[in-house]
DOZAVEX-763505 format. One record per residue (C-alpha): x, y, z. Coordinates in steps of 0.02 Angstrom, whole numbers, plus 32768, in hexadecimal, padded with zeros to 4 digits. Each point is the difference from the previous one (the first is absolute). Example, Ala and Ser with C-alpha at 12.3 -4.5 7.8 and 13.67 -1.06 7.14 Angstrom:
<nodes>
82677F1F8186 804580AC7FDF 
</nodes>
This chain:
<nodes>
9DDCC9738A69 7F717FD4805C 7F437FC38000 7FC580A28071 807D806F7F98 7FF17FCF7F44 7F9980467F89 7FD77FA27F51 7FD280717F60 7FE67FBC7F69 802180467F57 7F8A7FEC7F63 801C7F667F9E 7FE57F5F7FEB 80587F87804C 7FEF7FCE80A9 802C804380A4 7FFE7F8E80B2 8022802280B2 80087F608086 801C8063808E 80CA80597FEB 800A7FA77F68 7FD5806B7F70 800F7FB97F3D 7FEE80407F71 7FEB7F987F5B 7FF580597F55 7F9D7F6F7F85 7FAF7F8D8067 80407F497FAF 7FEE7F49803F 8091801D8086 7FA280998037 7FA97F75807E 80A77FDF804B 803980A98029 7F6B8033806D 80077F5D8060 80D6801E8000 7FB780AB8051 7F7A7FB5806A 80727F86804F 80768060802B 7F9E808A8049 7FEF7F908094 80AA7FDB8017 8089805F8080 8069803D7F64 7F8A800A7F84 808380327F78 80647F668006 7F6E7F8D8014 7FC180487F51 80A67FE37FB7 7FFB7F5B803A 7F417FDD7FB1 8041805B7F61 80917F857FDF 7F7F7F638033 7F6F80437F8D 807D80127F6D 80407F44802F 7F557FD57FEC 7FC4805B7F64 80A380247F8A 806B807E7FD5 7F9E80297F6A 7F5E802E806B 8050806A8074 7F9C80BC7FF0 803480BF8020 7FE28044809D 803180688095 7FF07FE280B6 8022805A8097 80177FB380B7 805780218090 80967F94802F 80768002808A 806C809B8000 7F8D807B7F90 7F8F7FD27F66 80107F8D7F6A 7FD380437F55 7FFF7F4F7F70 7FE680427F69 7FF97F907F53 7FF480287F57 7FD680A97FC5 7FC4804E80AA 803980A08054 8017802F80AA 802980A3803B 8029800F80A9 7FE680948070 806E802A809C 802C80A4806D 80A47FF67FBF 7FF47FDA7F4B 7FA87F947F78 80187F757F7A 7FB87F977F86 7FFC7F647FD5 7FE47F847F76 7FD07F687FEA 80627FDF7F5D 8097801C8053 80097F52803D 7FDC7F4A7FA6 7FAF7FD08081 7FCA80848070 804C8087805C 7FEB800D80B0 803480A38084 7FDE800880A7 7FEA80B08057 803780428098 7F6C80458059 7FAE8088800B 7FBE7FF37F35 7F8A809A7FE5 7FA07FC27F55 802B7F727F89 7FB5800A7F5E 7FD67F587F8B 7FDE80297F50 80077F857F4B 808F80587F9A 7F9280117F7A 7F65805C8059 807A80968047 7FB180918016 7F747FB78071 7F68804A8051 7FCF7FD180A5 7F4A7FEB8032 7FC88070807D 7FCD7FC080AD 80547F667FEB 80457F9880A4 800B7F547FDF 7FF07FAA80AB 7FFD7F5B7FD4 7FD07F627F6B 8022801D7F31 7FC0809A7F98 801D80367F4C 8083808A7FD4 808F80367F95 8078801B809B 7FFF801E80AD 804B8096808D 802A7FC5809F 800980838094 80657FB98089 7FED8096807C 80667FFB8095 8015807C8097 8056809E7FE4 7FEE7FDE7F34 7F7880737FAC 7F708044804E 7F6F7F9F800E 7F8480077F6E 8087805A7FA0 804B7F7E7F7C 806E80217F87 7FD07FEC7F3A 80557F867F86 80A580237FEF 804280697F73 80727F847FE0 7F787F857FCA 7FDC80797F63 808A80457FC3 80C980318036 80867F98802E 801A7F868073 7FF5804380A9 808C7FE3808E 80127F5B8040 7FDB7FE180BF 80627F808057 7FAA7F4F7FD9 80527F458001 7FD67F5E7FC5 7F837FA58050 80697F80806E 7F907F6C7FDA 800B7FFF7F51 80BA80217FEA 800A7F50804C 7F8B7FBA7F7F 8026806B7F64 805D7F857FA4 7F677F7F8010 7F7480847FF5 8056803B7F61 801D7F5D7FA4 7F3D80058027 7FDE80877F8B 807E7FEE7F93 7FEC7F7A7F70 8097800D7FC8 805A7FC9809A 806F7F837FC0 80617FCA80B3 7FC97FD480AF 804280898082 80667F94808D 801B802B80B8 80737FE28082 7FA17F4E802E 7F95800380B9 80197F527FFA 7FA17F6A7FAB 7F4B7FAD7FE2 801E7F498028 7F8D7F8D7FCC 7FF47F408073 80597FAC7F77 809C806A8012 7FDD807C7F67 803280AD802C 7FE080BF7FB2 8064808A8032 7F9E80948023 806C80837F8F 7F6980107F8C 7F3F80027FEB 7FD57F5C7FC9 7F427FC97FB5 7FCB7F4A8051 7F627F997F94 7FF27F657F9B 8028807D7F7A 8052809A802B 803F80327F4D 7F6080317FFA 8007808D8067 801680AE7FB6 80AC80268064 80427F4F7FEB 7FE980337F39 805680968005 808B7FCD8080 7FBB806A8087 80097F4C8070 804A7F648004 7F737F5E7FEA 7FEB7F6F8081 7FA47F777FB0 7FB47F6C8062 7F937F6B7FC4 7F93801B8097 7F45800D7FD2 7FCA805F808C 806580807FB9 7FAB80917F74 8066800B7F73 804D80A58036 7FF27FF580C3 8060807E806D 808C80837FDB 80918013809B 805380A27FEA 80888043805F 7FF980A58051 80728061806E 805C7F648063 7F437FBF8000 7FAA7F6D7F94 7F4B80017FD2 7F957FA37FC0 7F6C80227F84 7F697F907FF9 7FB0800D7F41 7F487FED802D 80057F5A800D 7F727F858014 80597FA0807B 8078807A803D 80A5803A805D 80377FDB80A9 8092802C807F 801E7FAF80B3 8083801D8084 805C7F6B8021 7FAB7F858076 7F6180547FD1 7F6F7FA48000 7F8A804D7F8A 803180527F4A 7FD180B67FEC 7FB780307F4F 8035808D7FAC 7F77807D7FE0 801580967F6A 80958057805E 80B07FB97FE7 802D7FC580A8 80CB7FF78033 804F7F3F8021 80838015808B 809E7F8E800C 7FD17F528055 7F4C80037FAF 7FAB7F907F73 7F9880177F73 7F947FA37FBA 7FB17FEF7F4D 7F7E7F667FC7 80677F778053 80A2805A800B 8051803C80AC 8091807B7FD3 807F802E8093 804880B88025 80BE7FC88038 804780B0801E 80BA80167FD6 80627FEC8084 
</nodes>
């Protein structure tokens, strides 16, 4: 799916529709985390994969906000090896290939449901459960920024697919019949890694932290040590964040003032630790060892490698890798 190749047509409706270059979101009942979505989208429309660099904002904007305010929505992007489809809540997708079709739900899935596609993808259609039939508007091409409507049809046309100027209508499948045959899809690398954490996010009745094979420890200067097995929460208060609550993460507490009350999240992904910043007044920061200068931590998650240090208000954390 590309810029030059993708076409954007949006059904009758009224929720919202948004395109940030191959990024392409739709978002049934627009709701206070409505905000965070686009700028999830926006983000990672700039990014080299932008699929996992929305999954990433995803996970940090429901850190932020709560389980509770998480919204429905659907969101296409490409990622490496074909395209991601993240669905949540009680969104469709129906995906169009030369070789077969399939739909999606949302609902399927706690906390959302994720596919990626093998390339070439003729038409994916995003639709609220509850609106199907649609209609789409006529001479509609979104190219780029947030519109209203009740669903969206992206045309990802590639060479040798059909003819140009001749698209294919909505699906039959997206009115009435049973579910079509399934093309070959697989989980979305990324957040097969992170599934454990991303669903304790969601899910408010997580009553158990998910542990990992440890990367190795946090060490603080005075000797105190956590193993990275586990996403933890670090603040003067960390019970006070929403996955801390609901077990999702393990809390840190210092008596540091320069610290918020709920400060940074470090989550472990795939063999890699990260760390979240939570908007902090006086922020996040990383350095190599024998670096100089700190490096603050801007809205994107940013990894910590073995041998590096973190620091939070007055704290310096050390990365000691398992040997």
């Amino acid at each position: 799916m590309g810029r030059e190749q993708a076409e954007v047509g949006i059904a009758r409706g009224s929720g919202l529709v948004a395109r940030f270059e191959d990024v392409v979101v739709f978002i049934p009942h627009e709701t206070p985390f409505t905000e965070r979505i686009l700028e999830a989208a926006e983000v990672a429309a700039e990014a080299d994969d932008p699929g996992a660099t929305f999954v990433r904002q995803l996970v940090a904007a429901v850190f932020v906000e709560g389980a509770a305010a998480a919204a429905s929505f659907g969101m296409v992007a490409p990622t490496a090896g074909g395209v991601l489809v993240l669905l949540r809540g009680p969104v469709t997708a129906h995906i169009d290939k030369f070789d077969g079709a399939q739909r999606l739900s949302g609902l399927r899935a706690m906390t959302w449901l994720d596919e990626v596609v093998r390339d070439p993808v003729q038409q994916i259609v995003l639709a609220d459960d509850d609106d199907l039939p649609f209609e789409e508007l006529p001479h509609t091409d979104l190219r780029a920024g947030v519109a209203p409507g009740g669903g969206l049809i992206i045309r990802a046309l590639v060479d040798g697919s059909t003819p140009s100027g001749a698209h294919r209508a909505v699906p039959d499948s997206m009115i009435s019949g049973p579910l079509p045959v399934p093309v070959p899809v697989e989980h979305y690398a990324w957040s097969a890694s992170v599934s454990d954490t991303a669903a304790a996010l969601f899910d408010t009745h997580a009553d158990t932290v998910t542990y990992h094979t440890p990367l190795g420890v946090l060490v603080r200067d005075d000797g105190a040590a956590y193993p990275l097995d586990r996403p933890y929460v670090i603040g003067r208060d960390p019970m006070a964040a929403e996955v801390v609550r609901h077990a999702a993460a393990s809390p840190i507490a210092f008596a540091d003032q320069g610290m918020s009350r709920v400060h940074a999240l470090v989550s472990v992904d795939n063999g890699t630790v990260f760390i979240h910043d939570n908007e902090t007044p006086t922020g996040t920061f990383i350095a190599a060892p024998g670096a100089e200068k700190w490096t603050r931590l801007g809205a994107n998650p940013e990894a910590l490698q073995p041998g590096w240090s973190l620091r939070v208000g007055n704290t310096v954390l050390t990365y000691r890798a398992t040997s």
